[in-house]
Steps between C-alpha positions, in 0.01 A plus 500: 500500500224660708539653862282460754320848575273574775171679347232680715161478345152628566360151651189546225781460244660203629188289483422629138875368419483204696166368370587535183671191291784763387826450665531859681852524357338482125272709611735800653749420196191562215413853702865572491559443102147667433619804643820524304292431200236792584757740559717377200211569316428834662873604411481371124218721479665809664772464256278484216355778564820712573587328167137683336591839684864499361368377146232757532794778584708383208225524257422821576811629532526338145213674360640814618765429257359434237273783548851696533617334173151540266513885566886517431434308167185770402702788572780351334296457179366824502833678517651196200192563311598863464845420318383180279819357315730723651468395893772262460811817484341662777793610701326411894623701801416472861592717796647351804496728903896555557553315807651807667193729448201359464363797323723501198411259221770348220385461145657175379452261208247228602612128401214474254619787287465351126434190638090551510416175213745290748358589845118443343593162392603432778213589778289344274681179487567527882133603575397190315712275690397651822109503408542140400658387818191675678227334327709170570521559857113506530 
């Protein structure tokens, strides 16, 4: 159901319309749905490109870590590579700030004491899962 509007038009305008064979309805209805497509279309590319910038973000953000995680693995290697064979009954410590004074440390056993073999199994087998998830997501 259409209403009845009252339009005010340059008079140069009106004669265009009205010598044309397009109903002027068609013709205000097709200027009305181009728009929404142009600025649908404007919008779709907005969001891709917020979509580049954030992909763009995580990826370096990504290689950051893995940056991170190659010179963690070197170093590790050169301290393992030290104690071949016997790296495994290495007794691991780490020392925590007290909570109540930041300037005291506590020495305590780190979860990977003895555990060395375990824990490298398993960043590798994680870091191949996760590097195989990345190539699939390009």
């Amino acid at each position: 159901m259409r209403k009845e509007i009252t339009l005010e038009m340059d008079p140069e305008l009106l004669e265009k319309i009205e010598s044309s064979p397009f109903k002027m309805e068609d013709l205000f209805d097709l200027a009305c749905i181009l728009s929404i497509e142009t600025n649908s279309i404007i919008k779709l590319r907005e969001i891709h490109q917020k979509k580049l910038k954030m992909k763009s973000k995580i990826r370096q953000e990504q290689n950051e870590i893995y940056h991170d995680l190659e010179k963690a693995r070197k170093d590790k290697s050169l301290i393992l590579n030290k104690y071949k064979g016997f790296y495994h009954n290495m007794p691991l410590f780490e020392a925590v700030v007290d909570e109540n004074d930041p300037d005291l440390f506590i020495v305590e056993e780190s979860e990977y004491s003895y555990r060395i073999d375990h824990v490298n199994f398993l960043i590798d087998s994680c870091l191949s899962e996760i590097q195989f998830m990345d190539k699939f997501d390009e």
